[in-house]
C-alpha positions as CSV (number, residue, x, y, z in Angstrom):
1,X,91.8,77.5,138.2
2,X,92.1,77.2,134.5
3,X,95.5,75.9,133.1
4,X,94.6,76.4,129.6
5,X,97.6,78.5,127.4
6,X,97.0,81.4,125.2
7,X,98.4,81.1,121.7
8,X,99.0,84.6,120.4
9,X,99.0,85.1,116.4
10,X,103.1,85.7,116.7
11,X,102.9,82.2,117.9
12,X,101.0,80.3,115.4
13,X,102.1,77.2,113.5
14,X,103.6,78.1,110.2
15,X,101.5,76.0,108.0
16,X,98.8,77.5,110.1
17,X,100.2,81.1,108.6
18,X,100.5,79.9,105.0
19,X,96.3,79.3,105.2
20,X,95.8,83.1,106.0
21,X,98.1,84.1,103.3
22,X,96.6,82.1,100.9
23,X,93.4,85.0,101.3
24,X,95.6,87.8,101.1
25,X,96.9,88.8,98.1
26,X,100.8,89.8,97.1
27,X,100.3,93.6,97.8
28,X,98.0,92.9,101.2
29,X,100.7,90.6,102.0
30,X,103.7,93.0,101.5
31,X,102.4,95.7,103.5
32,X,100.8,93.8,106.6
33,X,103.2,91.0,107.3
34,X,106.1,92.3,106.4
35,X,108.3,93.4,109.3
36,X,105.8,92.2,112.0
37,X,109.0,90.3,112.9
38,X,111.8,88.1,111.9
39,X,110.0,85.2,112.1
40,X,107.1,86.3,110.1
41,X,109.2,87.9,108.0
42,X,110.9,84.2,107.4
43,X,107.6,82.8,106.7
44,X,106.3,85.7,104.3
45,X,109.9,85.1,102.3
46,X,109.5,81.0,102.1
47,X,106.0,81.1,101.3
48,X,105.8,79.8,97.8
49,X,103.3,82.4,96.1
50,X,105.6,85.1,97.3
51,X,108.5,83.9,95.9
52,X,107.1,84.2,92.2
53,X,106.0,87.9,93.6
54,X,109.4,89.4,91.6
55,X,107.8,92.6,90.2
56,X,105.7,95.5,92.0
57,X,103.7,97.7,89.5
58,X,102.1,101.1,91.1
59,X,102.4,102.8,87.7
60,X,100.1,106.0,89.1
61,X,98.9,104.6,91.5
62,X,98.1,107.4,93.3
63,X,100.3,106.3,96.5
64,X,98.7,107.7,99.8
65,X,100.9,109.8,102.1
66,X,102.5,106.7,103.7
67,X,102.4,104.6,101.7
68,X,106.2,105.2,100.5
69,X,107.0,104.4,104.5
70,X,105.3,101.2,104.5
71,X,107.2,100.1,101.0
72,X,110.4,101.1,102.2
73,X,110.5,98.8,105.5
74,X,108.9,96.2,103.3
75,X,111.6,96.6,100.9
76,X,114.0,96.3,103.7
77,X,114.4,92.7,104.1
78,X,112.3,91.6,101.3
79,X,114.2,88.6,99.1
80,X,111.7,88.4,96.5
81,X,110.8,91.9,94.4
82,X,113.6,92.4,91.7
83,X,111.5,95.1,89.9
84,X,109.4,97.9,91.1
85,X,107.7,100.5,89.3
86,X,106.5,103.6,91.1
87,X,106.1,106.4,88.2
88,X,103.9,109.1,89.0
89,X,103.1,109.2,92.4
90,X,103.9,112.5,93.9
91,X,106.9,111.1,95.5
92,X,109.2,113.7,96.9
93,X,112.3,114.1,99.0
94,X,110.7,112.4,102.4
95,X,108.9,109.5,100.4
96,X,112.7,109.0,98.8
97,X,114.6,108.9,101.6
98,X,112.6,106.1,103.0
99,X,113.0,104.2,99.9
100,X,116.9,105.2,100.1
101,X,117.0,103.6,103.6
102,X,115.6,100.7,101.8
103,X,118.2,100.4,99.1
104,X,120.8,100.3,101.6
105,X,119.8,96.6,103.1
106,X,117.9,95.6,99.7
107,X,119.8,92.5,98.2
108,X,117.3,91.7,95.3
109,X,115.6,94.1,93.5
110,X,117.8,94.8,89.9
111,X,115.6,97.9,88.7
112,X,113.5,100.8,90.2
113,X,111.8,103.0,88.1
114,X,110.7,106.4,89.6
115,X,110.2,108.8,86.3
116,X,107.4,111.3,86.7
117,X,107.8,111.9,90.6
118,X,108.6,115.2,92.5
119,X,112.4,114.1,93.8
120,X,114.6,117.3,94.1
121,X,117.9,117.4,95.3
122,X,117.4,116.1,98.7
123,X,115.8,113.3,97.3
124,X,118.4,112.5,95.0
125,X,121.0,112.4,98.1
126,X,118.9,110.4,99.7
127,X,119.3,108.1,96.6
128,X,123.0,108.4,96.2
129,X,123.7,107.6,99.5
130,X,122.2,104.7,99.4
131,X,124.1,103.5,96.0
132,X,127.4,104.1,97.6
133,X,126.5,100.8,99.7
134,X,124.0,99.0,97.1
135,X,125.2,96.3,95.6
136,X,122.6,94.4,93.4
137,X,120.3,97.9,91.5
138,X,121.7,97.8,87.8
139,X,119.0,99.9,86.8
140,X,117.7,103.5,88.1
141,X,115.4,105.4,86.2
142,X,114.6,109.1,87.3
143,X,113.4,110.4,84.7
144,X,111.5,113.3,85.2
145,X,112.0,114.7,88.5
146,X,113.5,118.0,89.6
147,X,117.2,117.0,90.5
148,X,119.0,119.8,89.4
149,X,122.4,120.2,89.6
150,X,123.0,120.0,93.3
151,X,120.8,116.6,92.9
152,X,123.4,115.3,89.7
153,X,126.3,115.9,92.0
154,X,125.1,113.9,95.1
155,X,124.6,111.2,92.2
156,X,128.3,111.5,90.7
157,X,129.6,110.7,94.2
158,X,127.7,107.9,94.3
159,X,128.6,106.8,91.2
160,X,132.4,107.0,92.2
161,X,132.2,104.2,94.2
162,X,129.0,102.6,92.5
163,X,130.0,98.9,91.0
164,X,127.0,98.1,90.4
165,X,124.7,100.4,88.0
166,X,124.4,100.2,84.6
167,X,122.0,102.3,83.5
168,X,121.0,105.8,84.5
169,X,118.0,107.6,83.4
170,X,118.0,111.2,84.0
171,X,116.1,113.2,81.1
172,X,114.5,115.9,81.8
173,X,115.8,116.7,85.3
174,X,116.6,120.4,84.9
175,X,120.2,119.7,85.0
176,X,123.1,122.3,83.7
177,X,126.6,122.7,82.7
178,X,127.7,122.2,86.7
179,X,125.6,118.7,87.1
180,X,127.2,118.3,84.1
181,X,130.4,118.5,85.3
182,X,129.7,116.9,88.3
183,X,128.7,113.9,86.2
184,X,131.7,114.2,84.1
185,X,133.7,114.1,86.7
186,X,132.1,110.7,88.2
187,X,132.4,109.1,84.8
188,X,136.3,109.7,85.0
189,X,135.9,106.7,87.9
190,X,133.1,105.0,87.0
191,X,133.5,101.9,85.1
192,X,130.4,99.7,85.3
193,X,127.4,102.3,83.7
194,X,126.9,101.5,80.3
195,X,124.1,103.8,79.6
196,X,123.1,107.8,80.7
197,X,119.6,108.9,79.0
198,X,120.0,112.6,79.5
199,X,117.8,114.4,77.5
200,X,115.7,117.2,78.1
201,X,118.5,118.8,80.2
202,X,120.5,122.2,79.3
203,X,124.2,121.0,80.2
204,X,124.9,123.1,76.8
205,X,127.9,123.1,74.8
206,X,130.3,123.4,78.2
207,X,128.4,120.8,79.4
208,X,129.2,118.3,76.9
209,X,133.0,119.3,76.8
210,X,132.7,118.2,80.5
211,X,130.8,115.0,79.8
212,X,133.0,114.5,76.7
213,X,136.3,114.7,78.2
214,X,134.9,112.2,80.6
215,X,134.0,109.7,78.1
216,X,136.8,109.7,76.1
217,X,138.2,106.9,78.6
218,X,135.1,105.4,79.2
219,X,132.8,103.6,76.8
220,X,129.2,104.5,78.1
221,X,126.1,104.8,75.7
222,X,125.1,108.3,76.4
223,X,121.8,109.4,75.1
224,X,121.5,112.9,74.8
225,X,118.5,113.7,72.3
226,X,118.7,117.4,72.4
227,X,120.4,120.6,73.7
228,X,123.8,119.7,72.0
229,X,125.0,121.4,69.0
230,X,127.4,118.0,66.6
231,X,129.7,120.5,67.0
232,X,130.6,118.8,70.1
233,X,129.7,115.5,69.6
234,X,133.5,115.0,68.3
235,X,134.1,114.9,72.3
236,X,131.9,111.8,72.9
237,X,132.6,110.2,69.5
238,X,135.8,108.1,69.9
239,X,133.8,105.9,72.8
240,X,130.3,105.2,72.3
241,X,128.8,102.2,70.6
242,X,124.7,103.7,70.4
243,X,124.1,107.6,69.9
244,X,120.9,108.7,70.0
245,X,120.2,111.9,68.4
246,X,116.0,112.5,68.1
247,X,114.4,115.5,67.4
248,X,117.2,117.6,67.6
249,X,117.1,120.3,64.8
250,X,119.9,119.1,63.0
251,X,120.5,120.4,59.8
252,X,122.8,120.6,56.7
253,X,125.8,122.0,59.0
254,X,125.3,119.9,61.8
255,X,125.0,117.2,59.4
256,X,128.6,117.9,58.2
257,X,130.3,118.7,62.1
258,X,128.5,115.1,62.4
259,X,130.3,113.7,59.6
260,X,133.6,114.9,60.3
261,X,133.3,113.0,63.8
262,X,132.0,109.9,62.5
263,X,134.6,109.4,59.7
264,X,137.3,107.7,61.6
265,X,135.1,106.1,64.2
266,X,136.0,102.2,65.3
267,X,133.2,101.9,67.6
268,X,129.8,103.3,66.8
269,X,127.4,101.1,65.7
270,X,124.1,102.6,65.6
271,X,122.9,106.3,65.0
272,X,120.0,107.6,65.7
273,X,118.7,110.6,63.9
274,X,115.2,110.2,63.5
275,X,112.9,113.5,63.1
276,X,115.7,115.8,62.2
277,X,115.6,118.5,59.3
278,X,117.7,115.8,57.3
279,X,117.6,115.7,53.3
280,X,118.6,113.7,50.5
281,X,121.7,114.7,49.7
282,X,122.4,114.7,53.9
283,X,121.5,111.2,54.3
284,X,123.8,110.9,51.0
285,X,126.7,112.6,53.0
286,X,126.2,110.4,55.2
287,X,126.3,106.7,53.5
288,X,129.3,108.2,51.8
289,X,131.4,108.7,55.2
290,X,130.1,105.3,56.8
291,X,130.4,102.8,53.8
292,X,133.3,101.8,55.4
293,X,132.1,101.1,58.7
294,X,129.6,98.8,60.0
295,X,127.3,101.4,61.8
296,X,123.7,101.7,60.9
297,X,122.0,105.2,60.8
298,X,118.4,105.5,61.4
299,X,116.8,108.6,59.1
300,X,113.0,107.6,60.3
């Protein structure tokens, strides 16, 4: 009888596994051998063209239906992606939870970009609950999804006990004056985000009294771009350091509520006003108040 031993593929030699990887690229790589087991998954993570793999781009990629599955347990114990960009593809509220789980044992990856995806308020809980444990994402950009404002409060309690984000992208998220609030309110404790993009929203004039109040002990950069009359910007004025203000009808009274804010400010350093209904004599108005301060205003 033959004693001759069978050497299964779990089992091979690891230089032995570094020859097949070497005809598989990054991608192939990520999604076959990762989480085969923990010794693979030791190999896959010492291999030395996978440790300069530090940024996933699937920019439309047009994911299929599992494919978020597969990322997420790849992203599980992967120690080398830092970046990953996965705009516009189709990802909901299942695809996001899966990539939640991930972010939970994660330790590497800094940014995530998902703008342009389907991720409602499930979804965003999903997310959140995963940023209450995270420790290394500074960067989450959402941009473009459908969080609403059940979806901006699971986000406010994570950002209560967040210590790690610093920048938050949520334009155009059909968020009101209670997500608002809800983000208000998680800005109170907050004290790490340095930045809130959240244009394209209708949090209103109640809205940014919530978001103002909130700021007024905490100096965030919050980019607003539209759907908030300079009447109110004398809330948020005393804190931030970069207002951006785009295309948002602001005329010769705005101009002047605008003024009146900026007048005695310490802090602000650049304005943003570009494609506004702005005229001489407003830009004028404006030089006048500031010639005193060191901010910059940007007319175009």
């Amino acid at each position: 009888m033959s004693n001759r031993s069978t050497t299964t593929f779990l089992m091979l030699p690891v230089e032995l596994v570094y020859r097949i990887l070497d005809d598989l690229d990054d991608l192939k790589i990520l999604w076959s051998m990762s989480n085969v087991c923990q010794r693979f998954n030791n190999i896959v993570n010492s291999y030395d063209r996978f440790q300069a793999f530090t940024t996933l781009n699937l920019y439309y990629y047009r994911l299929e239906y599992d494919t978020p599955k597969q990322l997420g347990d790849a992203l599980r114990h992967n120690k080398t992606l830092t970046t990953v960009y996965l705009a516009g593809n189709r990802i909901g509220d299942v695809e996001a939870q899966h990539l939640g789980y991930a972010l939970r044992y994660n330790t590497t990856l800094t940014m995530l970009d998902l703008k342009g995806n389907q991720i409602g308020n499930v979804g965003a809980r999903h997310l959140g609950d995963a940023l209450r444990c995270n420790t290394t994402l500074t960067m989450l950009d959402l941009e473009g999804n459908k969080i609403g404002d059940f979806g901006a409060h699971h986000l406010g309690v994570a950002l209560r006990h967040n210590k790690k984000l610093t920048t938050l992208d949520l334009r155009l998220n059909q968020i009101g004056t209670v997500g608002a609030r809800h983000l208000g309110d998680a800005l109170r404790h907050n004290k790490t985000l340095t930045t809130l993009h959240l244009g394209g929203n209708k949090i209103g004039t109640v809205g940014a009294r919530h978001l103002g109040d909130a700021l007024r002990h905490n100096k965030i950069v919050l980019i607003l771009c539209s759907h908030v009359s300079c009447f109110h910007l004398y809330f948020f004025i005393k804190t931030l350091t970069t207002l951006h203000l785009e295309n948002n009808n602001i005329r010769a009274v705005g101009v002047r509520h605008l003024g009146d804010a900026l007048r005695h400010n310490k802090t602000l350093t650049t304005l943003h006003l570009e494609n506004n209904k702005i005229g001489y004599s407003e830009e004028q108005y404006f030089r006048d108040v500031l010639r005193y301060s060191t901010a910059s205003v940007v007319f175009s």
